[in-house]
N, C-alpha and C positions, 0 to 999 in steps of 0.2 A: 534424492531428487534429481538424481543425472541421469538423465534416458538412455535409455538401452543401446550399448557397442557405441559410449562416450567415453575414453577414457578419459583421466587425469591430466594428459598433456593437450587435450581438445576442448576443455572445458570453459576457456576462455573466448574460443571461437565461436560459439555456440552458445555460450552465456549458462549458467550455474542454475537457470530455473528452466531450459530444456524441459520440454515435456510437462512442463508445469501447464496447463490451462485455465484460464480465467474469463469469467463469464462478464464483460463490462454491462451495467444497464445506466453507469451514468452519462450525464453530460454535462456542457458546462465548462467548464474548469478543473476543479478542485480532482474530482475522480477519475478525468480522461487523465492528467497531468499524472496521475498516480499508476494508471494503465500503461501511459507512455514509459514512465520509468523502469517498471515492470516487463514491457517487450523488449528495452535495452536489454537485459538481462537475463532475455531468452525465452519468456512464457510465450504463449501462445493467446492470444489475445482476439473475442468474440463480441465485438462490439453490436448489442442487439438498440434498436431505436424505432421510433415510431412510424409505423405508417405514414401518420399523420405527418411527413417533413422530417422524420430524424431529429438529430440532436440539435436545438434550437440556433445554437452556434453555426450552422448552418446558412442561416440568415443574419449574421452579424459582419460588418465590414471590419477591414477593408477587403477590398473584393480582386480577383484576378478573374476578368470576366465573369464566367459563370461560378469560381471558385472562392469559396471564403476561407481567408488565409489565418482567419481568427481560430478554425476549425481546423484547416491545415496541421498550423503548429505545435497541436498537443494530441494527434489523433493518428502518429505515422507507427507503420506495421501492424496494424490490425485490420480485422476484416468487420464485415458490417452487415448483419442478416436485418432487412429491415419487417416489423410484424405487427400484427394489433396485438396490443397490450390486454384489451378487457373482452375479446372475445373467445367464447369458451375455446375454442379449437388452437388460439394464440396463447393462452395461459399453456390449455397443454404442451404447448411444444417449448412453452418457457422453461416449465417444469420439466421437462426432458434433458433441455439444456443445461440449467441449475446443475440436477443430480449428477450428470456426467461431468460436469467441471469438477478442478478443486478447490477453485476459487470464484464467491461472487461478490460483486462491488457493485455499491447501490448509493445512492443520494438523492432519494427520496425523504417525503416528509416522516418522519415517526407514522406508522400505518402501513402505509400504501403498498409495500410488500405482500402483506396480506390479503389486500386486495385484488391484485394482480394474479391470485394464487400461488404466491412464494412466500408464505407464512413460514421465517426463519427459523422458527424452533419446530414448526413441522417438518423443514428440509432436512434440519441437524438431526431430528427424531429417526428421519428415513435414510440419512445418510452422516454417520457421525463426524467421519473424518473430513468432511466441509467446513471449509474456513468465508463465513460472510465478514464482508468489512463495511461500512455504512461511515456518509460525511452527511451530517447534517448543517445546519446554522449555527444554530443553539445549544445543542446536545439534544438524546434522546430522553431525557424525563424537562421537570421541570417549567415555572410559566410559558417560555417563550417558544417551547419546543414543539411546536407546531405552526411557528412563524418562520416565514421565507428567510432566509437570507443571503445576504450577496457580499461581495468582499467587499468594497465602502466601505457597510454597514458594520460590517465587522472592523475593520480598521479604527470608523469613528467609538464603537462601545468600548473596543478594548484599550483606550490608551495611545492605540501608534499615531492617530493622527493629532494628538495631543503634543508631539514631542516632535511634530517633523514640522517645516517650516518656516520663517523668519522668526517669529516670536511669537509671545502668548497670544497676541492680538491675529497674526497671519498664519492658519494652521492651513496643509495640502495633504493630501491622499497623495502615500506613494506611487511616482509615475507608474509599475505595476502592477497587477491585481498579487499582491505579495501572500495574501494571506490565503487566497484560493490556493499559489505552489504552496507552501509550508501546508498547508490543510493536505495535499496532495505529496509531498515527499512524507509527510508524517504516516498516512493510511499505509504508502508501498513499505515506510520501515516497519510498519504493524503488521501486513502482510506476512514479511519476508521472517520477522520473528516466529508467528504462526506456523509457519509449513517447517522452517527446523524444529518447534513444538512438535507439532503432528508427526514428524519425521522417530523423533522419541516417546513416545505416549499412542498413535493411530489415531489421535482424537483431533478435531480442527477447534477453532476457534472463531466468539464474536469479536471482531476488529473495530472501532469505532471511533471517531476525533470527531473535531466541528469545527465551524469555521471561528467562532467564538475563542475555545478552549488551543488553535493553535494559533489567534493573534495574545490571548494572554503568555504563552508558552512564550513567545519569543521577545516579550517583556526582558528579560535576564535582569543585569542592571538596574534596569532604571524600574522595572518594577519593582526589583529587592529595596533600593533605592525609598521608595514608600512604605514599603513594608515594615522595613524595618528601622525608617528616619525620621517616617512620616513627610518625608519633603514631598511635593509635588512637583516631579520634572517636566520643566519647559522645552519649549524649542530652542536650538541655538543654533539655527542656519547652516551655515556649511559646515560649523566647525566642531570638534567631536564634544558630546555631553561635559567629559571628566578630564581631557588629557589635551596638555597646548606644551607646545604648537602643534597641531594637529587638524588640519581643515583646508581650504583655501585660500591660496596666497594669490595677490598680482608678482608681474613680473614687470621685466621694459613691454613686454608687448599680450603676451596670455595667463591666462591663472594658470597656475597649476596645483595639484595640493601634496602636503608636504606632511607627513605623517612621523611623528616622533616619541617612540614608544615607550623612551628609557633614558636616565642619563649619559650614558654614553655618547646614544644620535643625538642628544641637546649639544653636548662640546664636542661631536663633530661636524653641527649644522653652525658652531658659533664661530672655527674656525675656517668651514668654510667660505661663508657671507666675509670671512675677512675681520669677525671682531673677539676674537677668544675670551676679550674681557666680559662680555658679557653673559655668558654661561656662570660668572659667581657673582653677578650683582645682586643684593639680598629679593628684589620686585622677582627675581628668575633663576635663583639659586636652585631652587628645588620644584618639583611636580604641582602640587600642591600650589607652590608660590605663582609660578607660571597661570596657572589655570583661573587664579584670583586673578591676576593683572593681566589679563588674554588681551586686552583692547589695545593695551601699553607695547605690548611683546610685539603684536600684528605688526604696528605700525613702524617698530624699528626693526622688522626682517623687511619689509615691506621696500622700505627706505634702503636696503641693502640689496634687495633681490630686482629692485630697477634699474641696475646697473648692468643685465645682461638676459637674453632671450630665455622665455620657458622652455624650450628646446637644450637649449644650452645647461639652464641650471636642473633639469631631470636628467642629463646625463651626469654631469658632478654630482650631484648628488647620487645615482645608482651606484656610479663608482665609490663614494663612499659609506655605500649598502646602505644610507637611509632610507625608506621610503617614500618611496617621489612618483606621481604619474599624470600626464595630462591628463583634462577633462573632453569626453572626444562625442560626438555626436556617432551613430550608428556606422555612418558612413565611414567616419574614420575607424572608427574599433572594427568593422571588420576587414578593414585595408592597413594594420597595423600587422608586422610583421611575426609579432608572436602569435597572436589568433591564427594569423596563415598557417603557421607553422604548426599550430594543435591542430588543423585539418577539419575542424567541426563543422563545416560547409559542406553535404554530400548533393547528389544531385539524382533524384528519381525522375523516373515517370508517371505518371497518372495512367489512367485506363483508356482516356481518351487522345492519350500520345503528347499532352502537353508535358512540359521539364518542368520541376520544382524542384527548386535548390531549398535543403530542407539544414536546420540547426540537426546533429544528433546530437543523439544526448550525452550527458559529462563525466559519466562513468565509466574509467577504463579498468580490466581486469590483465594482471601478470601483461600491465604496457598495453594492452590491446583496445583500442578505443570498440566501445560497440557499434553493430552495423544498425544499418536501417533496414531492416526487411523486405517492408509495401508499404507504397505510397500510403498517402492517407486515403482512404478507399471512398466509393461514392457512397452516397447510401441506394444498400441494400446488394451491393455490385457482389457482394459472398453470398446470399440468401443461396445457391442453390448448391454452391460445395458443402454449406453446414448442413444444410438439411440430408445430403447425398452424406454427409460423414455419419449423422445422426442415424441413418438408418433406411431414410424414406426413400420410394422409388421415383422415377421419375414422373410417373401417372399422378402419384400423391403430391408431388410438388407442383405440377402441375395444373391441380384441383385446388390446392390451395392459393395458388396465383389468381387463377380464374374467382375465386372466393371471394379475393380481397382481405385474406386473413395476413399473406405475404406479399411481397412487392420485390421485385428483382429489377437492377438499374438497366434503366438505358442505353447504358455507356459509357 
């Protein structure tokens, strides 16, 4: 998969899917997040979207003037041909697209592929070594799988917002849409699987998750937890399911949380608060014991830990490698001096000369953080370099503008 006069010592720089190209048709979340991963890492990335407005995300705030930053953040280095979907002349050129990719990524309903004229097992018929990957809701068989869904919904079926919150009575949706990334890192590690397939065999692969199948996925625990206890896990606020101390403490002045993995960090969090006695009191002798009498424990670190700032006690504690870190609002996390120092802050341009400071993404190869390519593009602002790669002349692209079958940005 490493494009042509890449060597081995470049492949880092350029990212290991080089030459790889992929056809995005989603939107949304779940499948741009999974594209975006996928450009980190070098592919070549053809975000097609609707005449009609593009990818709906489009219209979602928060807004930087004319710019939706919701759309922004999950949409950088790729280009963007925008086209009609259902008319004949748009299918064909869908179909052109498809075939010459090696990858197509969809999240659409069960069908609608078909519709559109990219019947997947006609594509694979016509082109074996094609790797389609599809997110749906629900999965593709099945009652519900032809019903929308959205990360909430997903959250609330599967469990996770059963376990996150105050207690059984105050359950919350994690502040972010968690299940959309995880549905979206799950597709790109299906992808990536696929093309080293294809890479041994010539043959591609159907790739498929859902938004369902990766919030039970990341169940672990507390799903096995049921499975196989039958217990029904609750929420417990800050503090972690199974292991204490472990969660949210006060201080004299900030919380901070204080994370204790093993005996060890137990008697050297007991000698540091100043009371080594109590790391063998039978209420906190052991894991198990700790985690019954959580309420008990809280309140005598608590009682120990107001005697000096949460500043103060995250760094005694880091020096004594337990885990410890304030709770920071955005502003501070990204004004904290290790974030600086991982450099994840890049800053593009747009098309129309405005600066976005953009997250890259978290994947580094042999030390090398990945770049950002292109901004996140307007729609439709590539419609005439794809079409000009695909084949078409300028007359025909041209004709098609004038149609209304494609649409090229403004600016």
């Amino acid at each position: 998969m490493t494009a042509a006069g890449t060597g081995e010592a470049g492949i880092a720089n350029v990212g290991p899917l080089n030459g790889i190209v992929v056809l995005d048709l989603t939107r949304a979340l779940a499948g741009p997040y999974a594209t975006a991963l996928l450009t980190d890492l070098g592919a070549t990335i053809t975000k097609v979207e609707s005449v009609k407005g593009g990818d709906s995300t489009r219209g979602w705030p928060p807004f930087e003037n004319d710019h939706s930053l919701y759309f922004d953040s999950v949409n950088r280095g790729k280009s963007s041909i925008a086209l009609d979907f259902y008319a004949p002349e748009g299918q064909a050129l869908l179909r052109r697209l498809a075939l010459a990719a090696d990858v197509v990524v969809e999240n659409f309903r069960p069908g609608v592929m078909a519709d559109i004229g990219l019947d997947p097992d006609e594509l694979r018929a016509e082109k074996p070594a094609l790797i389609i990957a599809s997110v749906s809701g629900f999965g593709s068989t099945g009652p519900l799988s032809q019903t929308a869904g959205l990360d909430q919904v997903a959250q609330g079926m599967s469990g996770v917002m059963s376990v996150t919150g105050e207690d059984a009575d105050t359950m919350y949706r994690v502040g972010i849409p968690i299940i959309d990334i995880y549905a979206g890192i799950f597709t790109a590690v299906g992808i990536a699987a696929a093309l080293v397939g294809r890479e041994r065999t010539g043959h591609g692969l159907a790739v498929s998750t859902s938004l369902l199948e990766a919030a039970l996925a990341i169940s672990v625990f507390q799903g096995q937890r049921y499975l196989s206890l039958g217990e029904i896990p609750t929420p417990q606020g800050n503090n972690h399911p199974v292991l204490a101390p472990y969660g949210v403490f006060e201080t004299a002045d900030i919380p901070i949380i204080i994370a204790v993995g093993n005996d060890k960090h137990w008697r050297d969090l007991c000698t540091l608060i100043g009371d080594p006695a109590l790391a063998d009191e039978p209420d906190f002798a052991t894991g198990k014991s700790r985690t019954a009498h959580r309420p008990a424990l809280a309140a005598r670190l608590e009682t120990a830990l107001a005697s000096r700032s949460g500043i103060e006690w995250v760094e005694a504690l880091r020096g004594a490698r337990i885990p410890t870190g304030p709770i920071y609002n955005y502003a501070q996390a990204f004004a904290d001096p290790q974030v600086q120092h991982l450099d994840m802050i890049k800053h593009v341009t747009r098309t129309d000369g405005t600066d976005l400071p953009l997250l890259r993404g978290p994947i580094s190869l042999d030390g090398i953080a990945p770049l950002i390519r292109k901004a996140p593009p307007s729609l439709g602002e590539d419609t005439r370099a794809v079409l000009s790669d695909l084949g078409l002349s300028e007359h025909q692209i041209a004709g098609l503008v004038a149609a209304g079958i494609v649409t090229v940005s403004k600016g």
